[in-house]
N, C-alpha and C positions, 0 to 999 in steps of 0.2 A: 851107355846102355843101348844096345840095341833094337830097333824098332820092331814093336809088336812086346817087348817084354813087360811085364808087370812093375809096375813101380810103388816101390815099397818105403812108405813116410811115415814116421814117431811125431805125434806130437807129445811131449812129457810135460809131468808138473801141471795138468790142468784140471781146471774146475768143469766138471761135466755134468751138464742137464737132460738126461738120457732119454726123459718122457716113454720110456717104458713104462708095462704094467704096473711093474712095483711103486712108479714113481720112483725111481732112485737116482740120487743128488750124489756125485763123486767129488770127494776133493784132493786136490793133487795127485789126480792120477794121470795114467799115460794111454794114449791111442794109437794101433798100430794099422795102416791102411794099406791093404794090398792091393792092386790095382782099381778095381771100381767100388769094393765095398771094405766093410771094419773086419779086421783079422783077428782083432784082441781089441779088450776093454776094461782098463782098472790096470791089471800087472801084466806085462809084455815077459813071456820066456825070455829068455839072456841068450836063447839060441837065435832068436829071432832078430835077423839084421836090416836094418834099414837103411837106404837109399839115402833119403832127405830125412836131418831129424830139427824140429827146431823146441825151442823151452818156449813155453808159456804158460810160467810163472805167474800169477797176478789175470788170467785170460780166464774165458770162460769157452768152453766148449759146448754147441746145442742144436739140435738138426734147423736146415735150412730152411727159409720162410715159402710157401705153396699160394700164391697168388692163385684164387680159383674165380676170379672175375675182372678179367678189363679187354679196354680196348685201347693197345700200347702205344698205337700210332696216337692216340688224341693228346697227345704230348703236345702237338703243335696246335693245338685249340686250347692250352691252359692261359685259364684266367682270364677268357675270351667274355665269359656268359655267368659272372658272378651274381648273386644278389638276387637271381630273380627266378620265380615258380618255374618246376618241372616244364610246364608244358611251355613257356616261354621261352624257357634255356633250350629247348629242344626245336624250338621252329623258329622262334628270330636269331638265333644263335648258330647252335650246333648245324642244324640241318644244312643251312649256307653254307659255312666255313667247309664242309665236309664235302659238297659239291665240286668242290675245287681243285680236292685235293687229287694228284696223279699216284701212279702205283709205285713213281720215286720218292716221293714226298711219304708213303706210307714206308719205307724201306728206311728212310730217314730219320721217319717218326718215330719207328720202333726198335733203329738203332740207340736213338737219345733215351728211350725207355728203357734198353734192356743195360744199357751204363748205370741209368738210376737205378735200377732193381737190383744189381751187382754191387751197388756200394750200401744198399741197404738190407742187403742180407737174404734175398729173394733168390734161390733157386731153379724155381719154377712157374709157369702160370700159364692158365689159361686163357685165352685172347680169341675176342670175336670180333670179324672186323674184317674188312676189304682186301683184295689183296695179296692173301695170305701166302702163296706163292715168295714172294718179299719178304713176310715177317718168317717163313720158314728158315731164309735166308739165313738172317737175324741171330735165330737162334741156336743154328748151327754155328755160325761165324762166333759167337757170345761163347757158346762151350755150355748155353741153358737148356734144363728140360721144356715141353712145352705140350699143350694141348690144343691147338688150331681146328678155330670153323671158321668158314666163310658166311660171312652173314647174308644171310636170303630173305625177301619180301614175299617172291611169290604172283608178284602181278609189280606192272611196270618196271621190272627190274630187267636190267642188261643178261644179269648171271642167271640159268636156269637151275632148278634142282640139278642134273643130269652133269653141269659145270661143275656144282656142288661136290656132286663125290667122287666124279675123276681128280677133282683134282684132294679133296681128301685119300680116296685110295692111294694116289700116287703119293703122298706122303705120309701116310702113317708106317709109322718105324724107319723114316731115315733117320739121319744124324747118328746112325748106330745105335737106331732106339730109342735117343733122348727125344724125336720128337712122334707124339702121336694126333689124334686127329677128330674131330666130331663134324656132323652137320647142325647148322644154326640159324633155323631159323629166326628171323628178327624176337617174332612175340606172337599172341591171341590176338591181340588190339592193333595187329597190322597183317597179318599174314590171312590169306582166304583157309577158309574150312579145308576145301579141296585139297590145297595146296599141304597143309599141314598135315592132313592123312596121308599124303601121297609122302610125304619126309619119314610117319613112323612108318609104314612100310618097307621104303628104302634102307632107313639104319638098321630091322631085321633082317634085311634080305646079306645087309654088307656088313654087318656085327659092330655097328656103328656107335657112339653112345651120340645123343643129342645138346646142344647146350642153347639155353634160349633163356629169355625174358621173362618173368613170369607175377602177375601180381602187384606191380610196383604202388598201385594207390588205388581208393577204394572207388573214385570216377571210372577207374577202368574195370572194376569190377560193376559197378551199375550197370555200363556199358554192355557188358556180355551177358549180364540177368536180363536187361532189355534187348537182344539181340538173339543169344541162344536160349535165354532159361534156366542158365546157370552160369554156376562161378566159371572162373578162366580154370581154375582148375580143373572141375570136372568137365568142362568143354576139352580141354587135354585128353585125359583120362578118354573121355567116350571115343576120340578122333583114334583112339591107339598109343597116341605118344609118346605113356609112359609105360608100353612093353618093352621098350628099350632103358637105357641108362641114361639119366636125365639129372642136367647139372642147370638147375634154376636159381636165374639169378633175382633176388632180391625179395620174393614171399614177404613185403609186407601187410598187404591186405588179405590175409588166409583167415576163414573159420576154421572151428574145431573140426567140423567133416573134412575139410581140406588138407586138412595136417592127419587124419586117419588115412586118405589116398596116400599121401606122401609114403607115409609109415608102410600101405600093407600092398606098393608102388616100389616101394626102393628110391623114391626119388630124393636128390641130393642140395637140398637148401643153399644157395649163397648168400649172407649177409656182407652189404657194405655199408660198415656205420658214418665212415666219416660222411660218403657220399648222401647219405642219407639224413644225414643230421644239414649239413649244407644246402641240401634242397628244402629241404623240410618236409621231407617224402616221410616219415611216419619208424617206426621201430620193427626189425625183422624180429617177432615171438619163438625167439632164440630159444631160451630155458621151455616152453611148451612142446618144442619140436622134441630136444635132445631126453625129453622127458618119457615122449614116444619110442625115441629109440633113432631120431630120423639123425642121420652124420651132419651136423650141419659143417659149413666151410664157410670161409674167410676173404674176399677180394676187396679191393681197390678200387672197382669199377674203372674208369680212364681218369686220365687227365683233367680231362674236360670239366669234370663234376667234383675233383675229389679236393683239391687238384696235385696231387702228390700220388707216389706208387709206396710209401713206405709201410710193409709188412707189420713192422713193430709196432710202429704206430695207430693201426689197423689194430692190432690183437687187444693193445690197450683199450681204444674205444668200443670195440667187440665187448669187455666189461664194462666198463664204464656206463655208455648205454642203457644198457639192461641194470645196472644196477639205481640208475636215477631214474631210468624208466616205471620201473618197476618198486623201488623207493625200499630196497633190500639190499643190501649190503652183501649179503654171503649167496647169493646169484655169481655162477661164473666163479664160481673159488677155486684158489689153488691153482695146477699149472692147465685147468681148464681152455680156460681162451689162446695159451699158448699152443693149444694140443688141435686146435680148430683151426689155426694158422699153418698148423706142421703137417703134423700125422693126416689130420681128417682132409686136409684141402692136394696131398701126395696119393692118397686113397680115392680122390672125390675123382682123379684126373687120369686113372690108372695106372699109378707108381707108387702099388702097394709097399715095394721092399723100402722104399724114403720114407721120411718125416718121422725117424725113431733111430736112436743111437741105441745098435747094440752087433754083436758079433753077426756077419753075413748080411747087413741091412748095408743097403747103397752108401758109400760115402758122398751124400748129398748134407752136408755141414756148413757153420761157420764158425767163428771164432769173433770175441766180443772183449774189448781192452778194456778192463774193469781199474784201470791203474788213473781214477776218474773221481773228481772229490762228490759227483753225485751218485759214484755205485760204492760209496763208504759209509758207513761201517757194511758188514755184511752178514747180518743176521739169517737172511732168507735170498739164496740166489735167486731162486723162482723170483720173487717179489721184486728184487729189484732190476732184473730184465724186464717182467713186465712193468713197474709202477716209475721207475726209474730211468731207465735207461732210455738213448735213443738211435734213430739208424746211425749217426753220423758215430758211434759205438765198435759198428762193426769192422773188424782191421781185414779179415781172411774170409772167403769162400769158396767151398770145395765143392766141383758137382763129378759124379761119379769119378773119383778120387784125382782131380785136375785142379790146382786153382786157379 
């Protein structure tokens, strides 16, 4: 084949979880991918010739998993800071280890991340973290989409804003696109007032979205009632923040007012349950958001807290959660929490055409060996991807039509 041509792959005979509108559940059918995106879905013309074709029989077909929170490098801080409260994991722990680390060591970190996220079925993700220059690297060299900010404080920090989005401008949309780019500042609970108006300025000025911290526990909301006079959110809101696109991570401690900004904001929720369940950080009001209408999304948070990057296992606890949380059962039904992992966290990152199998959407896929005595019998594929299945499941990952 000669270089620059389209390459044209059949996958036959599989089970497709399309997460489309309709919801529609394919069995044994065929997928035909033309260079980056799906050319046919269900029945392939007989004109239509393929390059690479392989059977998979017994496989399941489902778009690729949207990591929309971590920090990839903290791979090399797993299992460092187990067992112990948020703010203790964060300053006898993490804050150390993370002093240490050079900009090889972060290249390193998030080579061994984006191996793990490759074998578990992860596609894409968003990553705030040091460095970034490095983990662009990463994801080029990997073949992943990605959405890179450099984390900013704001005061005493080496990096200035101004560091901030040369070096985002100068990477949003290489890798041919697969990678694009936000500014991040840390959080409310660390970054000066100044500092944080001076950032939503900036992302207007340069069509930036922002990704930051937001709400993780209700001391840090005290914190900013005693300090500004309101929540972390509406301190956002007033500084400007959220005139841009705004990918917050972890909205556990939100009111009802908090969650109407969100809603009539645009702004884009991340929950991470495992990480949250592990610290004992509290429950992201998942079903109250999507109730507003707000996208919620799905990460991992790092290593450091989770301590795993596994997507699947993620979308499971995403239900689960909420369903013990909240002590209801039909919370999160159907292929909901799968859709929060895919669709919503490809959308939260700006790659709209991912996280939905159908004709002209990205060939951002995987494939799942269902030839496994716990994905039998099979009454409900949804079900048993989510309630069943797990990453070590996944055989195949295709990101804009490459595996």
């Amino acid at each position: 084949m000669n270089e620059g041509t389209m390459a044209r792959i059949l996958l036959k005979n599989v089970d497709v979880i399309t997460l489309d509108r309709a919801n529609e559940v394919l069995r044994g059918a065929d997928v035909a991918i033309e260079g980056k995106t799906i050319a046919h879905l269900g029945q392939v013309p007989e004109t239509w010739v393929a390059d690479e074709g392989l059977d998979l029989a017994d496989h399941l077909v489902m778009p690729g998993f949207w990591n929309a929170h971590t920090h990839a490098s903290m791979t090399l801080t797993r299992s460092i800071g187990d067992d112990l409260p948020l703010e203790r994991w964060f300053n006898d722990r993490i804050w150390v280890a993370e002093s240490g680390l050079t900009e090889e060591d972060v290249y390193w970190g998030a080579m061994l991340a984006a191996a793990e996220m490759i074998r578990g079925g992860t596609v894409g993700f968003a990553d705030h973290y040091f460095h970034q220059h490095r983990v662009a690297e990463v994801a080029e060299q990997a073949g992943l989409k990605a959405l890179l900010a450099t984390t900013l404080f704001g005061a005493g920090d080496e990096l200035t804003l101004e560091d901030g989005i040369e070096e985002a401008l100068h990477y949003h949309g290489a890798a041919d696109g697969r990678i694009r780019t936000a500014l991040g500042p840390h959080s409310p609970y660390i970054c000066p007032s100044e500092f944080l108006q001076d950032v939503a300025i900036a992302a207007q000025r340069e069509g930036l979205m922002i990704h930051i911290h937001l709400a993780e526990s209700e001391a840090q909301v005290a914190v900013s009632r005693e300090k500004y006079g309101k929540s972390p959110v509406e301190h956002l809101r007033d500084l400007g923040v959220f005139e841009s696109p705004v990918l917050a991570a972890h909205c556990i401690a939100v009111s009802e007012s908090d969650l109407d900004i969100f809603a009539e904001k645009g702004v884009i929720p991340v929950q991470c349950p495992q990480c949250h369940m592990k610290l004992g950080m509290g429950v992201t009001p998942v079903p109250a958001m999507l109730a507003r209408g707000i996208p919620v999304a799905v990460g991992t948070d790092g290593p450091g807290s989770n301590n795993n990057l596994a997507m699947l296992e993620e979308a499971q606890n995403a239900a689960l959660i909420q369903k013990l949380h909240l002590r209801d059962a039909t919370v999160l039904a159907g292929d909901l929490p799968l859709r929060l992992a895919t669709t919503h966290g490809a959308r939260a990152l700006g790659f709209a055409d991912s996280g939905i199998l159908r004709v002209g959407a990205a060939a951002d896929l995987i494939v799942l060996d269902c030839r496994k005595p716990h994905l039998r019998p099979r009454h409900s594929l949804v079900g048993n991807v989510l309630y069943a299945a797990h990453s070590g499941d996944v055989s195949h990952v295709m990101v804009d039509g490459r595996w």
